[in-house]
C-alpha positions in Angstrom: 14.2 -45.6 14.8 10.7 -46.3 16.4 7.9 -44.4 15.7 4.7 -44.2 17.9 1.1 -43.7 15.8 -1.8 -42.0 17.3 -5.0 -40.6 15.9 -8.3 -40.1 16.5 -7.5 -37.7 18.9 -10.9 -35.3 17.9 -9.2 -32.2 20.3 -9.3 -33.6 23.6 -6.6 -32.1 25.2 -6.4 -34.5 28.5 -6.6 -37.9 26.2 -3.7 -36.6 24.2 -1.9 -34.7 27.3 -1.6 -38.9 28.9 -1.0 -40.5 25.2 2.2 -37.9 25.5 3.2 -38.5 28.4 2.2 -42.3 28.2 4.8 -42.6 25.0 7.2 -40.6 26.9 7.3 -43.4 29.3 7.7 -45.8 27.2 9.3 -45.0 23.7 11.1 -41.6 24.7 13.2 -42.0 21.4 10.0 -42.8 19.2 9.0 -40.7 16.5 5.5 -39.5 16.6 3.3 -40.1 13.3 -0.8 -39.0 13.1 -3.5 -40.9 11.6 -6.0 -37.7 11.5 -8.8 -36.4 13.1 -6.4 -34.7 15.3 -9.6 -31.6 15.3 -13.7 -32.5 15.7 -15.3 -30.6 13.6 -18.6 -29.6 15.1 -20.8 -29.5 11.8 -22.3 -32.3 10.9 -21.9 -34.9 8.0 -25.8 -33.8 7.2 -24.8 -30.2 7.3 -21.6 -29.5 5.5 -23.2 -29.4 2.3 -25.2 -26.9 2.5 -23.2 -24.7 4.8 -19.9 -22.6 4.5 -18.5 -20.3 7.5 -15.6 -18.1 7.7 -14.0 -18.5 10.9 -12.7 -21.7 12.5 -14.1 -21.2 15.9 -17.4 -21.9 14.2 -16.5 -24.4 12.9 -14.1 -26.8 15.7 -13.0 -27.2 18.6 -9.1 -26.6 19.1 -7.2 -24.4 21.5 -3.4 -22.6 22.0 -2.7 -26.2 24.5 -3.8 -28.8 21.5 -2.3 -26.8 18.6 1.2 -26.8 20.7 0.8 -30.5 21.5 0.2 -31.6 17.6 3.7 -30.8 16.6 4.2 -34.2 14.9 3.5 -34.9 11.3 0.3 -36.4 10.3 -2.3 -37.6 7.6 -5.2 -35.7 7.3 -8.7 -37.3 8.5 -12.2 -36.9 7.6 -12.8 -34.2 10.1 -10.1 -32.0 8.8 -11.3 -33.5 5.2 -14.8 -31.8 6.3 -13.1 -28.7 8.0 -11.1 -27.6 4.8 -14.2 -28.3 2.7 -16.6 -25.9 5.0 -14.3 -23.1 5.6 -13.1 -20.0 3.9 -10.4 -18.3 5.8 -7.4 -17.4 5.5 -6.7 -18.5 8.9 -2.5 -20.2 9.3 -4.0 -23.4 10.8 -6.9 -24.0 8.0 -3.6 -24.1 5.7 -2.2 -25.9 8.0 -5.0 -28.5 7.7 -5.2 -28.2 3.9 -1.6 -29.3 3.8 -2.1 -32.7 5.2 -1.0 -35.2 3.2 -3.5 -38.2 2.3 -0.4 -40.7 3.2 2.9 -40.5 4.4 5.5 -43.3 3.9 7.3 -44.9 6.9 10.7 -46.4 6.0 10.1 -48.0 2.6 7.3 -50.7 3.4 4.8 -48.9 5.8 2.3 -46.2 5.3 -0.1 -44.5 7.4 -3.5 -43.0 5.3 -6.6 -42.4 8.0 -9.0 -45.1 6.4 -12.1 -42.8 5.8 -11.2 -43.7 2.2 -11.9 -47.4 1.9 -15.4 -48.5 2.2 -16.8 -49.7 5.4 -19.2 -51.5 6.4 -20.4 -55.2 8.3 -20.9 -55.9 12.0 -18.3 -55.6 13.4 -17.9 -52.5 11.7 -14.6 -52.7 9.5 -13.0 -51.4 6.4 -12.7 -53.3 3.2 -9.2 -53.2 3.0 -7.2 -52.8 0.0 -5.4 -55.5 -2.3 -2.7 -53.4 -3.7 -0.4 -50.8 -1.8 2.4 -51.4 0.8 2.7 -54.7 3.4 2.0 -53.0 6.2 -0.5 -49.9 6.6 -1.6 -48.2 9.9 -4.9 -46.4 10.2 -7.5 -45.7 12.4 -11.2 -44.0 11.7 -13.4 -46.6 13.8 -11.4 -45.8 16.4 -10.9 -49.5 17.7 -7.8 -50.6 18.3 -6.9 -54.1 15.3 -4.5 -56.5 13.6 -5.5 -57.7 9.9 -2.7 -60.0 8.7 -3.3 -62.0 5.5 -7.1 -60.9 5.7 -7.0 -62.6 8.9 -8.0 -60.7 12.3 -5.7 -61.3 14.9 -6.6 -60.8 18.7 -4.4 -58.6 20.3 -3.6 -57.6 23.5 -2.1 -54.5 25.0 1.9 -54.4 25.8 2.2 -57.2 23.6 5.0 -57.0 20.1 3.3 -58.7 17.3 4.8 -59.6 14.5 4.5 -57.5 10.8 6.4 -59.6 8.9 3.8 -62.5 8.1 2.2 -60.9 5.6 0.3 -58.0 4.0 -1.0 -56.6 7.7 -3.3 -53.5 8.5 -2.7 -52.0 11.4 -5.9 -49.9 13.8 -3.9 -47.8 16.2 -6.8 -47.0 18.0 -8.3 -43.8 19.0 -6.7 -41.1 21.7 -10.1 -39.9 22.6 -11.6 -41.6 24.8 -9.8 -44.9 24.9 -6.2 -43.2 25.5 -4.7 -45.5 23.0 -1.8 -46.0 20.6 0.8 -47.9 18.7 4.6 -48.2 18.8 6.1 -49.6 16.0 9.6 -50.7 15.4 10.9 -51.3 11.9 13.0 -54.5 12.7 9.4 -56.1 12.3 7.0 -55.6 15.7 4.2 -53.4 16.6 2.5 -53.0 20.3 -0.3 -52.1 21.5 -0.4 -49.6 23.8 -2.9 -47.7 26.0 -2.7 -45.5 28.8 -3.9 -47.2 31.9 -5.2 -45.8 35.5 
């Protein structure tokens, strides 16, 4: 089975519409997997301390088309991490979002975990990644699409399989928003680079 990673979609409803269809396309039989912050969450980092709301429209942007489009499992992101945190409702989707998982396993060497949880930081902006955990490990967060293998950046390319069996390797997916981008991953040891083009 292939599966097809995505994330950083931040509710934008025609970015995810031609990801869809875009993995349609190409990987029909592909099982979809989230990296999180499927929702934006409109209240600031600086705010959501000192804030707390009731009702999710205050609080994000989502609507009847994204919520029936997100039927795939996913890991939770720092939006939803900040939506859950600033909201007290009884609302089905904020359970929903509080059910997220931190990880989920692929198979029984990948995982997928957002990335908001390692520290970030230099220029180019990236994450130190950690020493311990699975060989291969999708994420997102910073929303640029990136091969790590060995502690070694790679250049990618778009439509092109890379290898994942060189190594420990950390895979960026990308982000939907804006740059219409994702991953398709195939267990028998390649990932692509995908992206929805004009």
């Amino acid at each position: 089975m292939r599966y097809a990673l995505l994330g950083d979609i931040h509710s934008s409803v025609e970015d995810l519409k031609d990801v869809l269809n875009d993995i349609q396309k190409h990987a029909p039989d592909a099982e979809l997997i989230g990296t999180g912050d499927l929702f934006e969450c409109i209240i600031s980092k600086k705010r959501a301390p000192f804030e707390r709301f009731t009702k999710l429209d205050d609080v994000m942007l989502y609507s009847d088309e994204l919520l029936d489009m997100l039927s795939f499992p996913t890991v939770r992101g720092n939006q939803e991490e900040r939506i859950a945190q600033i909201t007290d409702s009884d609302e089905p989707l904020l359970q929903r979002i509080r059910m997220m998982e931190e990880r989920i396993a692929i198979g029984k060497s990948a995982q997928v975990i957002h990335g908001h949880q390692w520290e970030w930081g230099g220029d180019p902006w990236m994450p130190v990644l950690p020493e311990t955990g699975p060989d291969l490990i999708f994420y997102g967060h910073s929303h640029d699409s990136g091969l790590s293998i060995e502690n070694q950046v790679e250049e990618i390319g778009f439509g092109v399989p890379y290898s994942v069996t060189k190594g420990r390797t950390f895979v960026n997916v990308g982000a939907v928003v804006g740059d219409r981008a994702w991953v398709l991953y195939d267990p028998a040891g390649t990932v692509t680079f995908m992206k929805v083009m004009d």
